[in-house]
C-alpha positions as CSV (number, residue, x, y, z in Angstrom):
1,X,0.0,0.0,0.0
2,X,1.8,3.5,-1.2
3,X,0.5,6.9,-0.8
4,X,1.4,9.7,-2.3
5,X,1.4,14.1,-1.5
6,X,3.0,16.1,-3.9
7,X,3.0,20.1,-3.4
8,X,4.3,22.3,-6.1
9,X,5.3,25.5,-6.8
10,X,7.0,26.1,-3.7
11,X,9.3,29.6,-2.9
12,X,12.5,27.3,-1.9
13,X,15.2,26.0,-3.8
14,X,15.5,22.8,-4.5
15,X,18.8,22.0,-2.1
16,X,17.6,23.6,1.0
17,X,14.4,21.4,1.0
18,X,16.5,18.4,-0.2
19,X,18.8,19.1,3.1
20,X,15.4,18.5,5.0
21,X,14.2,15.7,2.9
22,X,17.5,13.7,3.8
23,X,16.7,13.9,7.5
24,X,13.3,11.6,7.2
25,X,13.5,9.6,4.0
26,X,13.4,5.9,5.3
27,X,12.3,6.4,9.0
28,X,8.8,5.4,10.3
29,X,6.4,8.5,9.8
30,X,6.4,8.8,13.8
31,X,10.2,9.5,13.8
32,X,9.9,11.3,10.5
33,X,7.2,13.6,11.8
34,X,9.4,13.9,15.2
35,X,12.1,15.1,13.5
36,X,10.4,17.8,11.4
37,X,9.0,19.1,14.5
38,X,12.1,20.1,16.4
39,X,14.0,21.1,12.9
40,X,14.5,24.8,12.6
41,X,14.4,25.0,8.8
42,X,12.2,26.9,6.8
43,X,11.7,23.6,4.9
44,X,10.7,21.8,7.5
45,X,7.0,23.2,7.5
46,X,7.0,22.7,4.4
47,X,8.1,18.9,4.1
48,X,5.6,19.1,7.3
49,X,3.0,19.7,5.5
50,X,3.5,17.1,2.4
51,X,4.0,14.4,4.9
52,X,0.8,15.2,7.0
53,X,-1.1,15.3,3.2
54,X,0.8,11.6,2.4
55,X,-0.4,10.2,5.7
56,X,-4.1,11.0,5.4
57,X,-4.5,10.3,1.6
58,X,-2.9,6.6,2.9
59,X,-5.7,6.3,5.7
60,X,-8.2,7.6,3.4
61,X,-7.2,5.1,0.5
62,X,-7.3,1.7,2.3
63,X,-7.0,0.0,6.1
64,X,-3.9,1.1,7.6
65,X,-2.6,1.8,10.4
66,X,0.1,4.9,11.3
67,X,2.1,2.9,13.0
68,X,3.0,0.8,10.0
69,X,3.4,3.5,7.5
70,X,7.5,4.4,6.6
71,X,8.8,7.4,4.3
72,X,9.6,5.4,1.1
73,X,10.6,8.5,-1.1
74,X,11.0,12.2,-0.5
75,X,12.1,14.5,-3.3
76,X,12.3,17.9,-3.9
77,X,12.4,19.3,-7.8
78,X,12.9,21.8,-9.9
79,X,9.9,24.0,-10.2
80,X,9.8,27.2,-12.2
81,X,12.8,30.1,-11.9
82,X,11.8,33.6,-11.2
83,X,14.2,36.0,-12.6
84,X,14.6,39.4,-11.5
85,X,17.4,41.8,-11.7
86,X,19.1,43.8,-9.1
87,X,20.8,47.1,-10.1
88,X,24.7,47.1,-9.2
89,X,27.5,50.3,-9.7
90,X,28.4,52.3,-13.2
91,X,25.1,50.9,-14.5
92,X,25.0,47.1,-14.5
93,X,22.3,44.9,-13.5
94,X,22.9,40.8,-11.9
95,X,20.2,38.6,-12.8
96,X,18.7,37.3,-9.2
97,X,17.2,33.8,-9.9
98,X,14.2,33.2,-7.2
99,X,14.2,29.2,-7.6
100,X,10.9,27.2,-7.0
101,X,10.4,23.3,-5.9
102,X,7.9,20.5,-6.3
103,X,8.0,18.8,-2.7
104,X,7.2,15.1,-3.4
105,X,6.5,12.0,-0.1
106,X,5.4,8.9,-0.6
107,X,4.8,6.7,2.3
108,X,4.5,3.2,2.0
109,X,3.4,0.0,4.5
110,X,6.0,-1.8,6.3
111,X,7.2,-5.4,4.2
């Protein structure tokens, strides 16, 4: 039984969520949720988030049970870049690229 959250178009760069991601990808959701809670990362609320939306769409899909459920994949992706321009001396300009992600979890049962 897999589940499966996917939120997109999310204002953080790829690397600082994947820096998160890395901290619960395999562990039980308990520990996984544990472990977001006490993280102070921007990411974290975020990856929060998916894995809360993972967890209910697997207790909504079939007869599990929480306890049984571990973090089988977490990815974060490339989204979109915003680009924007900040003004610099004698009249130049240096592009500022505002990087988006798509935050994937999937959460699977226990084999």
């Amino acid at each position: 039984m897999e589940a499966r959250a996917i939120q997109r178009f999310v204002r953080i760069t790829p690397r600082k969520c994947g820096q998160v991601l890395e901290l619960i990808r395999g562990r039980t959701v308990e520990q996984a949720q544990s472990t977001l809670e006490f993280t102070p990362k921007y990411g974290a609320r975020i990856v929060q988030k998916v894995l809360k939306s993972a967890v209910a769409n697997a207790l909504q899909a079939g007869k599990v049970r929480i306890e049984d459920l571990i973090v089988k994949e977490a990815v974060a992706g490339a989204g979109p870049t915003l680009k924007r321009w900040l003004p610099r001396a004698q009249g130049r300009a240096t592009p500022l690229l505002k990087r988006m992600s798509h935050v994937s979890v999937t959460v699977a049962t226990r084999e």
